[in-house]
Structures are given as C-alpha cells and as structure tokens.
C-alpha positions in Angstrom: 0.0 0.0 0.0 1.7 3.6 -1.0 0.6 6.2 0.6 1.1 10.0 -1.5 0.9 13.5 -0.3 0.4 15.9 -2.8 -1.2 19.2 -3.8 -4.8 18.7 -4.2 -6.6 19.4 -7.8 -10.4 20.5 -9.0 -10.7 16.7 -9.5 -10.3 16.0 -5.8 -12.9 18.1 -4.8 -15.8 15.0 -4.7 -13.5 13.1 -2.1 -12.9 16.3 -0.3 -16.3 16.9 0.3 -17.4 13.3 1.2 -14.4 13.4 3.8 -15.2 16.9 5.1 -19.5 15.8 5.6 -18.0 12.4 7.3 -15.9 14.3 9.4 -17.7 17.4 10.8 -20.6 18.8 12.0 -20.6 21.8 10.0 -19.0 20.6 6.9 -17.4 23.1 4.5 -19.7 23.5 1.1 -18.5 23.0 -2.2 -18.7 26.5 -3.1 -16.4 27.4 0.2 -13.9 24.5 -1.2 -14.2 25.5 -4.8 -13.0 29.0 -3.8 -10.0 27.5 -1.5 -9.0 25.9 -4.8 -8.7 29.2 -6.2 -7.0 31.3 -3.8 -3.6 32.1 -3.8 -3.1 31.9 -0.4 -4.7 28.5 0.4 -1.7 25.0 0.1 -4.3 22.4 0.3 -2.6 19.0 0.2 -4.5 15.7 0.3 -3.2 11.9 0.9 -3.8 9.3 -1.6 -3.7 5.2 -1.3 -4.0 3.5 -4.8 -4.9 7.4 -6.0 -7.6 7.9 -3.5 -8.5 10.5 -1.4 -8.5 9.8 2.2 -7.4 12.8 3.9 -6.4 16.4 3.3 -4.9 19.6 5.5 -6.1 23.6 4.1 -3.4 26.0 5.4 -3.7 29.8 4.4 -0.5 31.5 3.8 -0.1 35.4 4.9 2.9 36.7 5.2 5.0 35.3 7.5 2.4 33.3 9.6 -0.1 30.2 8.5 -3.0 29.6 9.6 -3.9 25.9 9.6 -7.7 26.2 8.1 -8.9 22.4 8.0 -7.1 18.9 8.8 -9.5 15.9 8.0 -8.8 11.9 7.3 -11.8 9.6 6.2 -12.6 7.6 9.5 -11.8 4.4 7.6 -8.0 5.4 7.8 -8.1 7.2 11.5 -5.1 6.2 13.4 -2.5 5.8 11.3 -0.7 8.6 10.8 -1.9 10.2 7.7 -3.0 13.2 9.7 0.4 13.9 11.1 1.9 12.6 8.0 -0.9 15.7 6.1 0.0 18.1 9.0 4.1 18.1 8.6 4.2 17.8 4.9 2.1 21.2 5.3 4.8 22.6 7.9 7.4 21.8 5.2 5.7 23.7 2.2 5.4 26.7 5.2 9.1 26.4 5.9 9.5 26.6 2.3 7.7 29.9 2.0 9.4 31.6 4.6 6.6 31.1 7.2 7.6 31.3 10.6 4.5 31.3 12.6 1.4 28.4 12.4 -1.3 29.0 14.4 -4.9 27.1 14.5 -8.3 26.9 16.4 -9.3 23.2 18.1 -12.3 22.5 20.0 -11.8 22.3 23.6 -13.5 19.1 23.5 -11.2 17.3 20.5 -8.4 15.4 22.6 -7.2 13.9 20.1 -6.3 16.5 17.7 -5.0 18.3 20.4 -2.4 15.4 20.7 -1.7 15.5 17.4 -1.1 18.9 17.1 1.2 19.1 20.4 3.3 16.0 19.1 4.7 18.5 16.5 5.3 21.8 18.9 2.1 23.2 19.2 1.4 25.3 22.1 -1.9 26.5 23.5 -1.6 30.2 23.9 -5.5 31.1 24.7 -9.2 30.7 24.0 -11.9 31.9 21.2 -15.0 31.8 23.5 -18.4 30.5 22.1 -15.9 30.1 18.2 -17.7 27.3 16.6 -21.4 28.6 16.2 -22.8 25.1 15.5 -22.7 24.1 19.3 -21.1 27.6 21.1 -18.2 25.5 22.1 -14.9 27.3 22.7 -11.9 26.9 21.0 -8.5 26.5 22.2 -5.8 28.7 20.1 -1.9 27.0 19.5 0.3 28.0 17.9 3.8 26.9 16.4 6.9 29.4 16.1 9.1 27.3 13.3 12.0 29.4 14.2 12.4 27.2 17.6 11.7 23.5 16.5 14.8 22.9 14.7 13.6 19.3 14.0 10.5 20.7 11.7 13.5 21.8 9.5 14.4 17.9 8.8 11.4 16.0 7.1 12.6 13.3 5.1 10.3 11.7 2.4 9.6 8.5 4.3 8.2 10.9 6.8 5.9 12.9 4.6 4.6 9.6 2.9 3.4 8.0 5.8 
C-alpha cells in the first residue's frame, strides 16, 4: 500500500467533500472548497492510497504566519498517521515559504487533535470563546513558532509519505 501526499486538484474536490461531511458537524460547502481551490493563499494538500482520497490539510498563507484552516482523514484510515503525516508535509511547504508562525483553532473538546497537534510543537496560547457557532463551544488557540523547533526543518520523504 503507497501512501502519497500531494497538492490537491479540481478533480479531488468529490472526495474532499465526502471526507469533510464524514468528518464534521458543520461541513465546509463546495462553493467554500471551490474557492480554497482558487486562492492564492490556500496549500491544500490531500493523501492518496492506490490514487484515492483519504485525507487532506487547508493551510492559508499570509505573510510570515499560516493559519492551519482544515485537517480531515476519512474515518476508515483514522489512526495511522496520515493526519500527522498531512499536518508536517504542510509545515514543510510553510518552511519553504518563509513562514515562521502556524497557528490554529481546536475544539476544547477534541483530545485527540490536540495530541496531534502538540506531538509537533504546538502550544496553546489562549481561548476563542463560544468560536464554533454550531454548538457555542470554545476553541482553544496553538500556535507553532518554526524558528524554535529545529527538528521541523528535517522531514525526510519516508516521513511525509506516511
């Protein structure tokens, strides 16, 4: 089984969406998708087995900082490792832009992405209260500096192709 990440395409966008409605609760529309497709300052990358679809990460590039928009893996491939494996290739493209600040919003109830984001240098630096509108439940703010995790700097392909 080879597992590629790689920038996503228009002709992604069906696998995308069925991933996005499987995964939240307040799933992105294909409109809002379509336009991230567009925009010059979204890298959206997804991870493909035998040339599906079966996760993706939307980052927004401004400047010197990223904001880490959307990180989703069909539940059928949940625990292993494609989300960190989406999340670090995207940390590489940043470093290769000359970002130097990722930031992102959790729910304060998702544990596990939490983990997942710590495991790579996230920090929680404060709150958005009452952020996700669909159930008023706050969100907990990290944030990555990529000037201080020299190990970010070292991603080998086996690493992003996991």
């Amino acid at each position: 089984m080879k597992i590629e990440i790689r920038q996503a395409r228009a002709g992604d966008l069906s696998e995308i969406l069925r991933i996005e409605r499987a995964s939240f609760r307040t799933p992105w529309t294909e409109l809002h998708w379509r336009y991230e497709l567009e925009k010059s300052e979204s890298r959206i990358l997804v991870a493909t087995v035998e040339g599906r679809v079966v996760g993706y990460v939307c980052g927004w590039v401004m400047g010197e900082e990223m904001e880490v928009a959307n990180l989703a893996v069909d539940p059928q491939w949940r625990g292993r490792g494609l989300g960190k494996g989406l999340l670090k290739a995207l940390l590489e493209r940043a470093l290769e832009e000359g970002v130097r600040e990722v930031w992102l919003e959790v729910r304060e109830s998702n544990q596990t992405a939490q983990k997942l984001y710590a495991s790579l240098g996230f920090s929680p630096v404060g709150y958005r209260l009452k952020y996700y509108p669909d159930t008023g439940e706050n969100a907990l703010v990290m944030r990555l500096s990529l000037t201080e995790v020299p190990e970010i700097l070292t991603f080998s392909n086996k690493d992003k192709r996991r």
